[in-house]
C-alpha positions as CSV (number, residue, x, y, z in Angstrom):
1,X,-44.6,-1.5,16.1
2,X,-47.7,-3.3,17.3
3,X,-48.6,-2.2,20.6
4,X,-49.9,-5.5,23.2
5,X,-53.3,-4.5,24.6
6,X,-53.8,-5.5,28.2
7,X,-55.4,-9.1,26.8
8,X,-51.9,-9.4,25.2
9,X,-49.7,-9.2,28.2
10,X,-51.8,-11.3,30.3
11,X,-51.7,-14.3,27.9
12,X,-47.9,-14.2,27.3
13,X,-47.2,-13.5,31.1
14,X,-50.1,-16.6,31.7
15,X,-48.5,-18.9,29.5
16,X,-45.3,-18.2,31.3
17,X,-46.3,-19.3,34.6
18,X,-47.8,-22.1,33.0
19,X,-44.5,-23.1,31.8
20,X,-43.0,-22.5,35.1
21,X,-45.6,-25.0,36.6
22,X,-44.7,-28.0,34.1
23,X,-40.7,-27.2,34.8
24,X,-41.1,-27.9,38.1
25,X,-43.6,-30.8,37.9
26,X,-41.0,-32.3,35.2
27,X,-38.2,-31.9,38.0
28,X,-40.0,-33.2,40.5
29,X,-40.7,-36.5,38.7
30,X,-44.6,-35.4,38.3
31,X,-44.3,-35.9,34.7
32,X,-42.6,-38.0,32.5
33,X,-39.7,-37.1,29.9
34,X,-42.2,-37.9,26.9
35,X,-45.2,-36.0,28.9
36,X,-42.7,-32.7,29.5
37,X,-41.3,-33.0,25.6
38,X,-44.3,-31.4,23.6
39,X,-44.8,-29.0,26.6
40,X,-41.7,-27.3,26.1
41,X,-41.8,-27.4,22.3
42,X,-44.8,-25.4,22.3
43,X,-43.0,-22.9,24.2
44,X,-39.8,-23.1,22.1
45,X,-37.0,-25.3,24.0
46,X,-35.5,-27.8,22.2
47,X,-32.8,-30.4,23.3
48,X,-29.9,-30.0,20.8
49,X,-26.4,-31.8,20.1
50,X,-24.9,-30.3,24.0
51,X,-27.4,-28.3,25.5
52,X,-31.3,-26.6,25.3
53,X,-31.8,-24.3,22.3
54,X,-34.2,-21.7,22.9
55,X,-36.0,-20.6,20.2
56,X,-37.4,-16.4,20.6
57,X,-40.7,-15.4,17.9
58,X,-40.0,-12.1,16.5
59,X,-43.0,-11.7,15.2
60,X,-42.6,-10.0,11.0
61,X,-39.0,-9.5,12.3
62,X,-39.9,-6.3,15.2
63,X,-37.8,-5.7,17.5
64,X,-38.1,-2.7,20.3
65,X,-34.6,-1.5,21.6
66,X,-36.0,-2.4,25.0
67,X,-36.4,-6.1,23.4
68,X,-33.1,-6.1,22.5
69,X,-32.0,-5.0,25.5
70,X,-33.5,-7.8,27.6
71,X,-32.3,-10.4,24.8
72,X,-28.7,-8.7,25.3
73,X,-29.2,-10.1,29.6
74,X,-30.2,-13.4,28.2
75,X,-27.0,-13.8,26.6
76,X,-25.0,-12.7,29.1
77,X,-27.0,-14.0,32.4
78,X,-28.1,-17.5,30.9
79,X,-26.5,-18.4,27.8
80,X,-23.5,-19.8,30.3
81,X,-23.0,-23.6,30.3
82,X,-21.4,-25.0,32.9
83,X,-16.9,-25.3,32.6
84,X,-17.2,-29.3,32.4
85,X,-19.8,-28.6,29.9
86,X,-18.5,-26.8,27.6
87,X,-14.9,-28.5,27.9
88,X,-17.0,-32.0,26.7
89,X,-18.4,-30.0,23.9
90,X,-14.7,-28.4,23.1
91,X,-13.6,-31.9,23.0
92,X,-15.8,-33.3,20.9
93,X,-15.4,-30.4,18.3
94,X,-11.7,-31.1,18.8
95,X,-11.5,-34.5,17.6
96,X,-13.2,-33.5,14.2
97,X,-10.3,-31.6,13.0
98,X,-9.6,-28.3,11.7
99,X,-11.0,-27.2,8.2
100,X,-7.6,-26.5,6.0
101,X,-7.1,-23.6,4.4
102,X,-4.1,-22.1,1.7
103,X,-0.4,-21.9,2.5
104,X,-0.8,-24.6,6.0
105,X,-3.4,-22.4,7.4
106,X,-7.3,-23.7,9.1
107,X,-10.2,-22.8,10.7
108,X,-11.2,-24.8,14.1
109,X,-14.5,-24.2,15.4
110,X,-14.1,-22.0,19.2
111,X,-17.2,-23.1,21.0
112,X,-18.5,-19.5,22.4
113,X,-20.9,-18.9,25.0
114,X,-22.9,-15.6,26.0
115,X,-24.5,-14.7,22.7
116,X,-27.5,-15.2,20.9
117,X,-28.3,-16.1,16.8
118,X,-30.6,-14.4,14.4
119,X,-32.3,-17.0,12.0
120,X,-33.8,-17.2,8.4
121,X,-37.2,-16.9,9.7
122,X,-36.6,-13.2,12.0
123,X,-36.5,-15.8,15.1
124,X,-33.6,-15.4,17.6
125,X,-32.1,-18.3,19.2
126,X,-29.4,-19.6,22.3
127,X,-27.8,-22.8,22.2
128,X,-26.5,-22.7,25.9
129,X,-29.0,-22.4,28.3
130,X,-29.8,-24.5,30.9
131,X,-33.1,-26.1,31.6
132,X,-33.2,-25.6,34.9
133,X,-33.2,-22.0,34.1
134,X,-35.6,-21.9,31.2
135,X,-38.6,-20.5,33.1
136,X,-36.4,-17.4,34.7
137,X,-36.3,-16.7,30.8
138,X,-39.4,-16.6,30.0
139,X,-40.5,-14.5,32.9
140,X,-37.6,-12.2,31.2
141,X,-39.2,-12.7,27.8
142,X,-42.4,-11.8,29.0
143,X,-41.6,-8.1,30.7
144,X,-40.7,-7.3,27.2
145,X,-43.9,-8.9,25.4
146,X,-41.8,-11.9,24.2
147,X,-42.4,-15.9,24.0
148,X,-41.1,-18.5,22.3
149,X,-44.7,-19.6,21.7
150,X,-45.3,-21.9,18.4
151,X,-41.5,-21.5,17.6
152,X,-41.0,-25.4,17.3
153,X,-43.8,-28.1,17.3
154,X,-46.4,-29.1,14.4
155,X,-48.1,-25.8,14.5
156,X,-47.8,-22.5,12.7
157,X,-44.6,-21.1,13.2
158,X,-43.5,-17.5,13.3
159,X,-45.0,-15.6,10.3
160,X,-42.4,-13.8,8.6
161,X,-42.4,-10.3,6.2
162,X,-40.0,-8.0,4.4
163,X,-37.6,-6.4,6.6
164,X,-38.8,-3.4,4.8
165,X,-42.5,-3.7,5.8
166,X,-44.1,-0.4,5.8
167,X,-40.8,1.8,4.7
168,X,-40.3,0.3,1.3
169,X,-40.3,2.2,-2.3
170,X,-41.8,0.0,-3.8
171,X,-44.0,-1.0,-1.5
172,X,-48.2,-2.1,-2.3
173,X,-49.6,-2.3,0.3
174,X,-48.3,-2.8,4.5
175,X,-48.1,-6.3,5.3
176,X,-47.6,-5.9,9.1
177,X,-51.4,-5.5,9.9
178,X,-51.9,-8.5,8.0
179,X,-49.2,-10.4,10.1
180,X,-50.5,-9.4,13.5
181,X,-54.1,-10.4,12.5
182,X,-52.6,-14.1,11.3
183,X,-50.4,-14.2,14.7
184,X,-53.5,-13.6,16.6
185,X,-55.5,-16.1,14.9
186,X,-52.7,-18.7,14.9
187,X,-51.8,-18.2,18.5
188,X,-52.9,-21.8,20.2
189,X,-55.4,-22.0,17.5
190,X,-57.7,-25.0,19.0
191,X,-57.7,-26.9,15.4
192,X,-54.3,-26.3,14.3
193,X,-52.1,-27.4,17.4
194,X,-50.9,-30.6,15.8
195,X,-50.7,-30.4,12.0
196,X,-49.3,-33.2,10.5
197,X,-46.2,-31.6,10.4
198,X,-44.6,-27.6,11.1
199,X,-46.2,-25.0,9.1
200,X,-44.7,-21.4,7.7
201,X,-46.5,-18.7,6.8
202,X,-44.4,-15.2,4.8
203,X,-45.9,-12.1,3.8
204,X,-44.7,-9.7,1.1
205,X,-46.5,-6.4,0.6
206,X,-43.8,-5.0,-2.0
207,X,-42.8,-5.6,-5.9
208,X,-40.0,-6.8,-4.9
209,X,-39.9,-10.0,-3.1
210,X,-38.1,-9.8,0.1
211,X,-39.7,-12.5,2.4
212,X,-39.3,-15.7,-0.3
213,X,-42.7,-15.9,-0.4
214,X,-42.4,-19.0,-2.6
215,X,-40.6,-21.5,-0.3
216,X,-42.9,-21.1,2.2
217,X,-45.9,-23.8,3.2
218,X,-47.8,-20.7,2.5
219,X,-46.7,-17.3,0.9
220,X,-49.0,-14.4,0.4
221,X,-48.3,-11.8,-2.0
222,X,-50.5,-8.0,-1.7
223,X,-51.4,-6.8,-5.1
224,X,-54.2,-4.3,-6.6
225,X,-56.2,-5.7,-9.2
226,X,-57.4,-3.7,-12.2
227,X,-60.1,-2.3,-10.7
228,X,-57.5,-0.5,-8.0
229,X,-59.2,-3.4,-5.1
230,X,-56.2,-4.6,-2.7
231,X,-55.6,-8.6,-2.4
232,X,-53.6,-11.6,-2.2
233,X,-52.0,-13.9,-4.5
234,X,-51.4,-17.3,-2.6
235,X,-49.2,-19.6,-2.8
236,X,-49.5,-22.9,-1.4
237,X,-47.2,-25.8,-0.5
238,X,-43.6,-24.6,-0.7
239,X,-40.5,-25.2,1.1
240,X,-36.7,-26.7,1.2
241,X,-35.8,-29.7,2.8
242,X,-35.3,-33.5,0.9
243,X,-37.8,-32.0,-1.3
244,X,-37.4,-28.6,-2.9
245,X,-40.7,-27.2,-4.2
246,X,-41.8,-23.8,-5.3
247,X,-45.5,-22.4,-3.8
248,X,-48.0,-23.3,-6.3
249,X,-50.2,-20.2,-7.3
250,X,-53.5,-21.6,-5.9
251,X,-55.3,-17.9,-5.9
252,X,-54.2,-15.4,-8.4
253,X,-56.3,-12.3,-6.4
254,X,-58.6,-13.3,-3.0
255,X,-60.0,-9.9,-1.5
256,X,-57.8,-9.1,1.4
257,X,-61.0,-9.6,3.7
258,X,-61.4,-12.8,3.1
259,X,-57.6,-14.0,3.9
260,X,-57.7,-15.4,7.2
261,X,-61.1,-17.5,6.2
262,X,-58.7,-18.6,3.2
263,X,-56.1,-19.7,5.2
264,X,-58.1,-21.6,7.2
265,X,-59.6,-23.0,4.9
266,X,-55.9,-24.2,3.2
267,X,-54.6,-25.6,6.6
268,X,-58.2,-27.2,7.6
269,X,-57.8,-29.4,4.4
270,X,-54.0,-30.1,5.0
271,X,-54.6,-31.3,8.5
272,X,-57.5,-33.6,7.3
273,X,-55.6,-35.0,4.3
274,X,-51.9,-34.5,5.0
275,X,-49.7,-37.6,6.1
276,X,-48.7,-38.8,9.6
277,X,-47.4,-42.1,8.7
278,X,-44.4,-40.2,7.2
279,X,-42.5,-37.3,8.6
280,X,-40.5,-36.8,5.6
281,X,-43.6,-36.9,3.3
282,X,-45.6,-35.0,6.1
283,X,-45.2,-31.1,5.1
284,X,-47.9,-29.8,2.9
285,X,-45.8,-29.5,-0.3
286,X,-45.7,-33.4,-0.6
287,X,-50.0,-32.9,-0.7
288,X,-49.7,-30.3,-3.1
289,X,-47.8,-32.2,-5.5
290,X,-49.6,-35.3,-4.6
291,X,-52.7,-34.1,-5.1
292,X,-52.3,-31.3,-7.9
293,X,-55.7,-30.2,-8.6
294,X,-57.7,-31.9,-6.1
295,X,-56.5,-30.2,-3.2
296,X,-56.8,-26.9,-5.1
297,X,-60.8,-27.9,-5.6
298,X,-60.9,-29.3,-1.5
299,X,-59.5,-25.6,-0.2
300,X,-62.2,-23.9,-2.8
301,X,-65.1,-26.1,-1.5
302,X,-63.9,-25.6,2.1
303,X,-63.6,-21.7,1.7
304,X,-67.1,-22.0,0.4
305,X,-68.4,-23.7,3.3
306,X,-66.6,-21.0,5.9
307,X,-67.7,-18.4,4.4
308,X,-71.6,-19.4,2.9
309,X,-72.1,-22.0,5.7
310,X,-70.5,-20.6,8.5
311,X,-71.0,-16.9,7.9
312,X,-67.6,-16.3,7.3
313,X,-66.4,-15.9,10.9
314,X,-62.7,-14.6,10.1
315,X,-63.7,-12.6,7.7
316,X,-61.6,-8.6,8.6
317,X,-63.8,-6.1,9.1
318,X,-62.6,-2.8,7.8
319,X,-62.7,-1.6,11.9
320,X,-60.5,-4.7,12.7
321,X,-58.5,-3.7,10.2
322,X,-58.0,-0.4,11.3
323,X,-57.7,-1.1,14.9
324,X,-54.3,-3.2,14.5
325,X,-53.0,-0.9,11.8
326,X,-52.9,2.3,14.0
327,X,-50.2,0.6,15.6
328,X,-47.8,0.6,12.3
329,X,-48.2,4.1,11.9
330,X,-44.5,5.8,11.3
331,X,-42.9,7.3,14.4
332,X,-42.9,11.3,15.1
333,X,-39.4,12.1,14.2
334,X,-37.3,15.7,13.8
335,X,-36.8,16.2,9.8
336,X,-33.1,16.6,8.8
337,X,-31.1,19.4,9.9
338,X,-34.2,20.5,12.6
339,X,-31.2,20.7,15.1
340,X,-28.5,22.6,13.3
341,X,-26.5,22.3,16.7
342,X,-27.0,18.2,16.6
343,X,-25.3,18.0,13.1
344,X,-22.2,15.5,13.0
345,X,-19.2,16.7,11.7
346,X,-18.4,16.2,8.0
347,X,-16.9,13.4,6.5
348,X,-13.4,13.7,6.1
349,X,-11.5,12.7,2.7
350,X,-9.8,9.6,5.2
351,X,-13.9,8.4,5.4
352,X,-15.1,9.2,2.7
353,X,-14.2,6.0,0.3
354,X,-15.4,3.5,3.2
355,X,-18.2,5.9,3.9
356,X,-19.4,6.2,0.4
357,X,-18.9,2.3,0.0
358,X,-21.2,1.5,3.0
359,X,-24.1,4.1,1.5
360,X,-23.7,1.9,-2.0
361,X,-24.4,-1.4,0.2
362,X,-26.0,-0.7,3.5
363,X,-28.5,2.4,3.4
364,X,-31.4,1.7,0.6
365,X,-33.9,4.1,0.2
366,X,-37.2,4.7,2.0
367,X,-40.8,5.7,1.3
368,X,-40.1,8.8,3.3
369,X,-37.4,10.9,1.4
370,X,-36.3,12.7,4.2
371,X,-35.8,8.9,6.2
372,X,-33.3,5.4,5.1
373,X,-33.3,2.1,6.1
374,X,-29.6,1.0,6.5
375,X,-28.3,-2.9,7.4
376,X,-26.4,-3.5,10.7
377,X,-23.8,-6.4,9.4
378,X,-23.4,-9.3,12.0
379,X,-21.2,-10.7,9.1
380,X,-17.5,-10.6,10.5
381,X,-14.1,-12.6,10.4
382,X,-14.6,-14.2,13.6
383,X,-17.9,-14.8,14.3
384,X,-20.9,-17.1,13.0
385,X,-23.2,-15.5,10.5
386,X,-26.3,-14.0,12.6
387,X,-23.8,-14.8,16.2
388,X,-24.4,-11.4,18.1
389,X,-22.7,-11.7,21.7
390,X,-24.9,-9.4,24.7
391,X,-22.2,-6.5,24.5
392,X,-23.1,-6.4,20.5
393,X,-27.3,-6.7,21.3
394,X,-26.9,-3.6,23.7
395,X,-24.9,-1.3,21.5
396,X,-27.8,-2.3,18.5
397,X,-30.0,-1.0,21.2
398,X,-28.3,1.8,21.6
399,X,-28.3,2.9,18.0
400,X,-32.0,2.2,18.0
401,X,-32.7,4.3,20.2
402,X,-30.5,7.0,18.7
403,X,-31.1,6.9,15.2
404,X,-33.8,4.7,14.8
405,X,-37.0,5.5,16.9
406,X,-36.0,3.1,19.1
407,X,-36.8,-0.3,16.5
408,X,-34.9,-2.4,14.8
409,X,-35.9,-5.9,12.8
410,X,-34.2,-8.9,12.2
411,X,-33.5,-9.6,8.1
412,X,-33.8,-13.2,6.1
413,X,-30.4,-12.5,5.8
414,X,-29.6,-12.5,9.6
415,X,-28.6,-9.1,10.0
416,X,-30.3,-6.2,12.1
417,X,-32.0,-3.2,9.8
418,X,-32.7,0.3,11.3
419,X,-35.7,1.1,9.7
420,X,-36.6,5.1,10.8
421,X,-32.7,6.6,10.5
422,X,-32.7,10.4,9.6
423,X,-30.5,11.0,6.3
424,X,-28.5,14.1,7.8
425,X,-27.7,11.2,10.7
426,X,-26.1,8.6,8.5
427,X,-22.5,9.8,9.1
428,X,-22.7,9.4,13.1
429,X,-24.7,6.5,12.6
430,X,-22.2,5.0,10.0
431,X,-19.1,6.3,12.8
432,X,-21.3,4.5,15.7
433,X,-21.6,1.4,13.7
434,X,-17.9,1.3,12.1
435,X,-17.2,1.7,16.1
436,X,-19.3,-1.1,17.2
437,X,-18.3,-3.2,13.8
438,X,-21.1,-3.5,12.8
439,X,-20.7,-1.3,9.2
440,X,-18.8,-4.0,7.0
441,X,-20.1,-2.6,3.6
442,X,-20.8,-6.2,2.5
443,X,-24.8,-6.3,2.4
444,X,-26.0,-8.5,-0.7
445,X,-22.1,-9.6,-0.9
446,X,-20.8,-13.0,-0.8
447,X,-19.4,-12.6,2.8
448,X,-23.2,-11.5,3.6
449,X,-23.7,-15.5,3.8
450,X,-26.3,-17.2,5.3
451,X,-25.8,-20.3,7.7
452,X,-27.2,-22.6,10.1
453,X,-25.5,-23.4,13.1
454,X,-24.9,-26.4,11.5
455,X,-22.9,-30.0,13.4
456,X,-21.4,-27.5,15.8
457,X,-24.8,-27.6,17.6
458,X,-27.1,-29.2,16.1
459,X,-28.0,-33.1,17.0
460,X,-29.9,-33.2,13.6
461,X,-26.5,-31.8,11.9
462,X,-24.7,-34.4,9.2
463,X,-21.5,-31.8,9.3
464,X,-20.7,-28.1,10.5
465,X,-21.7,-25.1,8.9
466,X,-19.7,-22.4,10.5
467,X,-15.9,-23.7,9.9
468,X,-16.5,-23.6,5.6
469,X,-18.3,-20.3,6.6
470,X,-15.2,-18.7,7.9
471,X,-12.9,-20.3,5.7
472,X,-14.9,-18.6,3.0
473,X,-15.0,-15.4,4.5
474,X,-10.8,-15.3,5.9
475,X,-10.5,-15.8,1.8
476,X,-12.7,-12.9,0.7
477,X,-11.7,-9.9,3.1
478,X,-11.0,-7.5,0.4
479,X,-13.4,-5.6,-0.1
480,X,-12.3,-4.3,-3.7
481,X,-12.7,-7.9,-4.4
482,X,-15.4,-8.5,-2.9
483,X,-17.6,-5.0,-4.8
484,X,-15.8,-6.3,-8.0
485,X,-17.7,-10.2,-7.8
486,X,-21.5,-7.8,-6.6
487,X,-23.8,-9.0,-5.5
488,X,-24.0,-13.0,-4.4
489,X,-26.1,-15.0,-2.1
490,X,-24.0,-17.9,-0.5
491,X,-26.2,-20.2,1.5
492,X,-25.2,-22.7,4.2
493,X,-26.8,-26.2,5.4
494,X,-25.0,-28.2,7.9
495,X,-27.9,-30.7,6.6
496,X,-30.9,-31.4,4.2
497,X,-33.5,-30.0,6.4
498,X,-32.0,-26.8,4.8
499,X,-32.5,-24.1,7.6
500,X,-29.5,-22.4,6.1
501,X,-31.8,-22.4,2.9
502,X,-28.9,-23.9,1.0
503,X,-31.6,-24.7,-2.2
504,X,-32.2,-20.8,-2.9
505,X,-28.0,-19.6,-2.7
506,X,-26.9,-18.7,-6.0
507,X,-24.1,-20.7,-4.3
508,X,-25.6,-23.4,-2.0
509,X,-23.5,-25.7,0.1
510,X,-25.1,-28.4,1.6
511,X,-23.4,-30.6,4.7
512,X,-24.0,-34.9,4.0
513,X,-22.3,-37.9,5.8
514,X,-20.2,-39.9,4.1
515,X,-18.7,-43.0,5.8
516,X,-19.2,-41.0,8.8
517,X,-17.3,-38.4,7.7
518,X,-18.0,-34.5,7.0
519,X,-18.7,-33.7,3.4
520,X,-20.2,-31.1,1.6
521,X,-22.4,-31.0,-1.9
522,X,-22.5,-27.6,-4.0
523,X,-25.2,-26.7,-5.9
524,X,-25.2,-23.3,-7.9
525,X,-28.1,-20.9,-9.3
526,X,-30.9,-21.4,-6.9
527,X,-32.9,-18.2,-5.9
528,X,-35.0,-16.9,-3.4
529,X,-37.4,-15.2,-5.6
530,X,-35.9,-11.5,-5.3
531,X,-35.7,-9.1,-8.2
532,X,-31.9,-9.3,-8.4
533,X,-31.9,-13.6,-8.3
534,X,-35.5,-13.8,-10.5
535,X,-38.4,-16.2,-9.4
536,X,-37.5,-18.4,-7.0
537,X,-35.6,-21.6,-8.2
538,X,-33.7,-24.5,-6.4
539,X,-29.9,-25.0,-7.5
540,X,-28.6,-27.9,-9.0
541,X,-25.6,-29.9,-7.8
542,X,-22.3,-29.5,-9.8
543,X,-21.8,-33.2,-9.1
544,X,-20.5,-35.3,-6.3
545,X,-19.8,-34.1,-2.4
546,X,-16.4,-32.7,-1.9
547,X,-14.3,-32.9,1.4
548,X,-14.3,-29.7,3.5
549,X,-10.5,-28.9,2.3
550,X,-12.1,-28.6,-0.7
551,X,-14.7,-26.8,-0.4
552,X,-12.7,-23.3,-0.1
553,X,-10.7,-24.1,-3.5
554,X,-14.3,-25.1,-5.2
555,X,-15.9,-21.5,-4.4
556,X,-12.7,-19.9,-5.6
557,X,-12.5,-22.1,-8.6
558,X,-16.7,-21.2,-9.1
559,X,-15.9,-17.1,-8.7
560,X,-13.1,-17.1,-11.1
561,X,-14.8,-19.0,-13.5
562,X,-17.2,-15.9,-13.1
563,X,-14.9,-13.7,-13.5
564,X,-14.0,-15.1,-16.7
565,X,-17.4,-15.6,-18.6
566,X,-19.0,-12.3,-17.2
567,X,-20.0,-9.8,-19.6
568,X,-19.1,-6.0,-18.3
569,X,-20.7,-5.9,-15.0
570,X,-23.5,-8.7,-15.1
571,X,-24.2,-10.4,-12.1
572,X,-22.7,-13.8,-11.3
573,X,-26.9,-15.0,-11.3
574,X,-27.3,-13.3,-14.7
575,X,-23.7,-14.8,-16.0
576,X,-24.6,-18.2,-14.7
577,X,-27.9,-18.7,-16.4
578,X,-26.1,-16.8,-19.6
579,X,-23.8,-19.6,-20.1
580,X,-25.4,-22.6,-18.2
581,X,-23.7,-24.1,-15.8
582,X,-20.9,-26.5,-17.4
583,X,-18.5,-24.1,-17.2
584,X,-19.0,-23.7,-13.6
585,X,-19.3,-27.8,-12.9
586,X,-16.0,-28.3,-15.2
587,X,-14.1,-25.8,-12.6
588,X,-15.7,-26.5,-9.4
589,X,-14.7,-30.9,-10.2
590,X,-11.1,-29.4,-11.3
591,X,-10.5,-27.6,-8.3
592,X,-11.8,-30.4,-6.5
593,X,-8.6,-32.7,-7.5
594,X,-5.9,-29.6,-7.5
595,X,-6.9,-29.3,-3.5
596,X,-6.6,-33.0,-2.7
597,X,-3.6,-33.3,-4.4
598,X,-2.4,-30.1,-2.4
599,X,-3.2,-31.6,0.6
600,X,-1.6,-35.3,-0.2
601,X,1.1,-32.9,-0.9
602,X,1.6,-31.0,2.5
603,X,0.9,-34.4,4.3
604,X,3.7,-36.0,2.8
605,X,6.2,-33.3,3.7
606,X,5.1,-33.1,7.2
């Protein structure tokens, strides 16, 4: 992990007094609602549906166990709203109704308290924390060399990697180094502090893309050319939103020196060019497809002033280079079976089938034989996708510490992934984790979902995401079942500003407003551009929105379908694009009437 120099600790504990200063200021009436506003975006706090969210950067996904640790007292000291706050919040949440299920069962959304949320983007977030309090936190964030610095605001955001980074098989090149150097150079960069609109930056090092590189504002890709030289492919001007769009290719190789003059060279033109009349026409993708060409030709003539004019003043030296990347250097670690004493007992023939099952899904392979990466699931009946309460953060520390060198990293898929676990330790680990709940061999599985906090919380919200998430998952508990449909990605928006990244599910469910009331659109055979889904894609809606009682009885109706049409055991991506998808519509629309008339059904006998 990247160790903060002296320099580093100063600034974030700096920037945390400074926030202290304009809390108190803003309390004392010294400044103004709309003067206090961009000051606590820039460090992260947002005003949501109920309370302050508090957005955390986890830089490319790292997290220490000490991190962890001090997230873990967040959650449990300050994630607390007040009992007539939360009882207004329970209310309201009451009065939209339960999400009906089979056989007279639902799902009602339990406002919980105490925990915090892993997002898309490696970030970590809490929805209950009092304003009033928010500086305490970042004091706390700060002992631990953590900020929610240039987490919100029309900046550059968090930039985001493989979960894999630096342990992968099929791994090019190590794109950590490279996402330290951009997070230095974006940090309160002096130009870049008010973009026309939020900008993302992901960063894949491997074959196998594992960031979703193309739906990014800007997505780098490390590659060797045919000479053996190391670079970047970039892509430029993706993302989700009202407007899906790939990243268009706008550098097949650039030297990897030459990167951060590239970048700036691609945001200096976007901020000179890019609209503020607009906000929903203000991202750079709405540029890139306005301009095609033309802004291809203004980055190239831009680079070429940076670099002949200016001297190239961002240009990584090979000592710079080196500097940060001494600090990804693998851990020291004991090799398997170094302590014969330390050896777990065997795997009984009770364990075995659930312990086989959860090497299959969790625990891929690593660059170091000897070493595996394995998935902590935060996917559970129960709980929201990427919800883990301050009990559930220290026990990840814990097994950090104990089987992974102390580090852990936050997934796309809002999990946690031990990257530096010894082989001959996967059976404690896998007992520790089964113990904790935390080793539901569902990884790449449809109950792995991922989903926004959706209505429940969020102002900008048009319906909730996490009561069709648990409905989904209380259907699909068997795992059997579950191994027998493989591998699925199932995304959730509780609206179109997509940060459940609804446009990329091979399954996408999408919350909209209808006469003021919760529906939901389904959209089927989007990707995120892995090896397993193909190049990234947006889905395409099976036709009009469906209620949320029917939105259980359409996935059903979609997977059987599957079932149905799939060819031995081909993927339900690689059986969907097989057969198109009017099979899939023709079933999803059919199930669509068989649940309302179910439901006029049970409303009548009642």
């Amino acid at each position: 992990m990247y160790q903060y120099t002296e320099f580093d600790r100063q600034f974030v504990k700096a920037r945390a007094s400074q926030f202290r200063d304009q809390l108190t200021r803003w309390q004392n009436g010294q400044l103004a609602e709309d003067e206090f506003k961009p000051l606590r975006l820039q460090n992260g706090w947002y005003v949501q549906r109920y309370a302050p969210m508090l957005r955390v950067a986890v830089p490319y996904g790292e997290l220490s166990s000490a991190q962890l640790r001090v997230l873990a007292k967040i959650a449990r000291d300050y994630d607390q709203p007040d009992a007539a706050l939360m009882q207004q919040a329970q209310a309201t949440q009451d009065k939209l109704g339960p999400v009906p299920l089979k056989n007279g069962q639902s799902v009602h959304t339990k406002l919980t308290k105490g925990y915090a949320h892993f997002t898309t983007r490696q970030n970590v977030q809490y929805n209950w924390i009092a304003l009033d309090k928010s500086a305490d936190v970042m004091d706390l964030l700060a002992s631990v060399n953590m900020h929610g610095i240039q987490t919100s605001g029309n900046c550059i955001r968090n930039i985001t990697s493989d979960e894999r980074a630096g342990i992968a098989v099929d791994e090019i090149a190590d794109p950590r180094p490279f996402g330290e150097i951009m997070r230095q150079w974006s940090t309160l960069h002096p130009e870049f502090a008010f973009l026309p609109r939020k900008f993302k930056i992901a960063i894949s090092g491997a074959r196998e893309d594992r960031a979703a590189i193309g739906w990014h504002d800007v997505g780098l890709q490390l590659l060797r050319n045919e000479a053996g030289a190391l670079g970047f492919k970039v892509l430029v001007g993706g993302g989700m939103g009202r407007t899906p769009v790939i990243g268009t290719v706008i550098r097949e190789f650039l030297a990897w020196d030459q990167i951060m003059n590239y970048l700036e060279a691609v945001v200096r033109v976007y901020n000179r060019y890019g609209r503020r009349d607009n906000i929903y026409k203000a991202r750079i993708k709405i540029l890139v497809k306005a301009e095609g060409q033309k802004y291809i030709d203004d980055v190239e003539a831009e680079y070429r002033q940076i670099v002949e004019h200016d001297g190239g003043p961002h240009t990584i030296t090979q000592a710079e280079y080196d500097r940060v990347a001494a600090c990804f250097v693998p851990p020291a670690l004991n090799p398997p079976g170094a302590d014969a004493s330390a050896l777990p007992d065997p795997i009984t023939p009770e364990e075995s089938a659930p312990y086989s099952r959860w090497l299959q899904q969790n625990v891929a392979p690593h660059q170091n034989p000897d070493l595996r990466a394995v998935t902590l699931s935060f996917k559970r009946l129960g709980q929201a996708p990427g919800d883990a309460t301050a009990d559930q953060l220290d026990l990840a520390a814990n097994m950090a510490d104990r089987f992974s060198a102390g580090e852990a990293r936050v997934t796309h898929e809002q999990n946690l992934l031990l990257p530096w676990v010894r082989s001959d330790e996967l059976p404690a680990l896998w007992r520790a984790a089964r113990q904790a709940g935390f080793a539901k061999a569902n990884i790449h599985l449809l109950t792995d979902m991922i989903a926004c906090p959706g209505g429940d919380f969020c102002s900008l919200a048009n319906a909730r995401s996490i009561p069709i998430a648990e409905a989904i998952t209380e259907r699909y508990q068997d795992l059997d079942e579950l191994h027998d449909l493989g591998e699925i990605d199932l995304h959730i928006s509780g609206c179109i500003n997509s940060c459940g990244h609804h446009h990329s599910g091979h399954i996408g469910i999408l919350g909209v407003d209808k006469d003021g009331k919760e529906w939901y659109q389904v959209s089927l055979g989007g990707s995120d551009g892995s090896t397993l889904s193909g190049p990234a894609l947006a889905g395409k809606a099976v036709g009009p929105s469906f209620s949320a009682a029917e939105v259980p009885e359409v996935i059903e109706a979609v997977l059987q379908t599957y079932r149905q049409q799939r060819q031995g055991r081909e993927t339900f991506i690689a059986t969907l694009r097989r057969v198109g998808a009017d099979p899939f519509k023709q079933a999803a629309n059919g199930a669509r009437f068989s649940a309302t008339r179910t439901e006029q059904a049970e409303a009548s006998t009642a």
